[in-house]
N, C-alpha and C positions, 0 to 999 in steps of 0.2 A: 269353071273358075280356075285363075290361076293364083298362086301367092307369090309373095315377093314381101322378104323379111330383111330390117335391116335395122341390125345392134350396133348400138356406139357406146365404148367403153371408155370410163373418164379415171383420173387419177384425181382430179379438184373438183368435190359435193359442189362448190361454186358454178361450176363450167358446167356442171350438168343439169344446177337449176336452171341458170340462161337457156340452156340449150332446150330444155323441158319448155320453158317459157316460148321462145322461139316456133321449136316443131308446132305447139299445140296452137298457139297464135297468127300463124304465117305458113310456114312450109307446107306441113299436113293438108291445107284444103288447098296450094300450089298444085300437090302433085293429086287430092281428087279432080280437080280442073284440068288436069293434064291427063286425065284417063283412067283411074282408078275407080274401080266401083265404091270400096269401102276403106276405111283404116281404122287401125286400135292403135294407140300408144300406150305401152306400158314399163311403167319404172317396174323394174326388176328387184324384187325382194335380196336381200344378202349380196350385191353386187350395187357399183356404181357404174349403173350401167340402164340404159335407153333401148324399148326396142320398140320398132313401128313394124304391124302387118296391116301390107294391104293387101289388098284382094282387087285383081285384073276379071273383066268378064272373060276371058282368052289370052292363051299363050301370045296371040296375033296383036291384041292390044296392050299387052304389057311389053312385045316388041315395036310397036308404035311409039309407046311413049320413050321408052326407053332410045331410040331412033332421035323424037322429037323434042321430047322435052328435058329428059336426062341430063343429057350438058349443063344447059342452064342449069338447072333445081341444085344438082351436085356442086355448081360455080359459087352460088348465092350461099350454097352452105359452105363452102370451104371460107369464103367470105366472110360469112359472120362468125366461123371461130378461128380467122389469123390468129397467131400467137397464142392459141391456146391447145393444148395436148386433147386429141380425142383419136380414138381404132376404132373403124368402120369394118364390120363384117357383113356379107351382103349374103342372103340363099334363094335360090327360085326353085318352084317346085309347081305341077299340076297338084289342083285339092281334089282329091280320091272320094271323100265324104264329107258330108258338114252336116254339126247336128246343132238344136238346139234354135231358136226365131232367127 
């Protein structure tokens, strides 16, 4: 498995309920469609801040999607927050162990 994390920090509670609204309603199952095996969205406690992991079966399909669908998925989000402040921070990593169902 591979992960692929990606926090967006907000300055307006506003922009980041939309945006919470958005990922959970549209994006999110965008990009399991687009190659992800899994996702968790989690609002982040003490922080105004979003983070989504997902989970690739392989470094090879998370460079697929990444290849394929990426653009797009990244465009539609830039899209639906014109004019509004949000910092995308992005990490990849192979998952070493996973515990728990």
């Amino acid at each position: 498995m591979f992960a692929y994390t990606v926090r967006i920090d907000f300055d307006d509670p506003a922009v980041l309920r939309d945006t919470l609204a958005w990922l959970r309603d549209r994006h999110v199952s965008d990009v399991l469609a687009a190659g992800a095996h899994a996702a968790d969205l989690v609002l982040l406690d003490g922080a105004h801040a979003i983070e989504i992991r997902y989970r690739f079966a392989s470094r090879e399909a998370f460079e697929a999607y990444e290849r394929d669908h990426a653009p797009r998925l990244r465009s539609d989000g830039l899209s639906f927050l014109a004019g509004r402040t949000a910092r995308f921070t992005r990490t990849t990593g192979p998952i070493v162990a996973a515990f728990g169902p």
